[in-house]
C-alpha positions in Angstrom: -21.8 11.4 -51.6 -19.0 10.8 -53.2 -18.8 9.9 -57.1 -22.5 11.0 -57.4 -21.0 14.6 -56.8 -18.1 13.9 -58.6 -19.9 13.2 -61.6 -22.9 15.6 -61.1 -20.3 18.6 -59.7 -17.2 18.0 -61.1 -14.2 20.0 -59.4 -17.1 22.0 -57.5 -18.5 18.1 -56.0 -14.1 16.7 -55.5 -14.0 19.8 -53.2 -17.1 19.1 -51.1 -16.4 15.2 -50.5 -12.7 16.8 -49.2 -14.4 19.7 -47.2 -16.2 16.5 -45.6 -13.7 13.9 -44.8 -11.6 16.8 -43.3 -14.6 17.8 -40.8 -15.1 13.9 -40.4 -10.5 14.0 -39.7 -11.0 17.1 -37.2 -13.5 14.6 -34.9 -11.7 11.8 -35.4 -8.4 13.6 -34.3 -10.5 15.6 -31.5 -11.9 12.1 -30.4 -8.3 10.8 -30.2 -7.0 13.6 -27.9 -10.4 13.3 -25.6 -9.0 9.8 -25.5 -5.5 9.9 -24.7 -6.5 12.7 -22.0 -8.8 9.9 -20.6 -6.1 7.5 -20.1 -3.4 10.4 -19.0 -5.6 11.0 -16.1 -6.7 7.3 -15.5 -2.8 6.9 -15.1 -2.5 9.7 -12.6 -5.4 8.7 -10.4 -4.0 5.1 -11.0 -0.2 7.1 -9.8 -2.3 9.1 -6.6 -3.6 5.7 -5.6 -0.3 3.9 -5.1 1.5 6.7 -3.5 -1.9 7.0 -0.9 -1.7 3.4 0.1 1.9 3.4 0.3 1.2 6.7 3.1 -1.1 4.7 4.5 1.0 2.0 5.2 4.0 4.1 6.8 1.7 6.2 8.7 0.0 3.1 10.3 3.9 1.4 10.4 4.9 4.7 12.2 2.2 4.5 14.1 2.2 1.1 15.4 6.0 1.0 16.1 6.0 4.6 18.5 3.1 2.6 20.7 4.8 -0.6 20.5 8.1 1.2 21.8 6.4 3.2 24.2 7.8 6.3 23.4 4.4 7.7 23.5 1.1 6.3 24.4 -2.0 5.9 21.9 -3.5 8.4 23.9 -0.5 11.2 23.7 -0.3 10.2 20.5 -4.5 11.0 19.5 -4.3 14.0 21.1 -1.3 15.4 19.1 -3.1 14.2 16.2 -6.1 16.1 17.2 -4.1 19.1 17.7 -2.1 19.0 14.4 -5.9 18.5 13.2 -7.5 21.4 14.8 -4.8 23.6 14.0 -6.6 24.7 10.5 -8.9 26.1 12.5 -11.4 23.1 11.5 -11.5 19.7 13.2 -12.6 17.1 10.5 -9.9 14.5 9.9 -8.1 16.3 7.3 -5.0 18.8 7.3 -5.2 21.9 5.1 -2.3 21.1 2.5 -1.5 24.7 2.4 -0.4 25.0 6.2 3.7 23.8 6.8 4.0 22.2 10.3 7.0 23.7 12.1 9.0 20.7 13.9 9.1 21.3 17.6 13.4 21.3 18.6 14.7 19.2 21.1 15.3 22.0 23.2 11.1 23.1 23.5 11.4 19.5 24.8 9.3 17.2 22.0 6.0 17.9 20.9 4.8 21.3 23.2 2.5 23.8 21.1 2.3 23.6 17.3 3.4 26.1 15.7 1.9 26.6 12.0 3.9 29.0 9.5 
């Protein structure tokens, strides 16, 4: 209201147009936080993205270069893939982040049975 309360309220009407703009401050402030959380987690999912695609590449690098070298065949290599897959007791294209592969030695001769710690 403003000067209306001023003048019709005195100290009693200054106190109320403060009691206001501070509510009106609190969402303001509140709106800015919302805000900057907004773009805080636009900027991770912005982060995730690059490092995904940059996994994506390597894996399909890595991937290409073993059956170009012949190392291992595209078939050897699916099947491991299906085993490290299957061995969260689920086969759906995705490996449960909480199981840690064990790497086979040398000496258990490459690859054998995966052993999940």
């Amino acid at each position: 209201m403003g000067w209306m309360r001023t003048l019709l309220l005195g100290d009693i009407g200054n106190r109320l147009d403060i009691a206001d703009t501070e509510v009106e401050i609190d969402r303001v402030k509140q709106q800015n936080r919302n805000t900057a959380n907004r773009l805080r987690h636009k900027e991770k999912i912005d982060q995730l993205t690059c490092e995904l695609a940059e996994h994506r590449l390597a894996t399909q690098a890595l991937t290409s270069f073993l059956i170009a070298k012949n190392p291992i065949s595209e078939q050897e290599l699916n099947e491991f893939i299906q085993e490290v897959d299957s061995g969260d007791g689920i086969v759906d294209g995705k490996l449960n982040a909480s199981l840690t592969y064990k790497t086979p030695s040398k000496e258990s001769g490459g690859f054998g049975k995966i052993e999940w710690i």
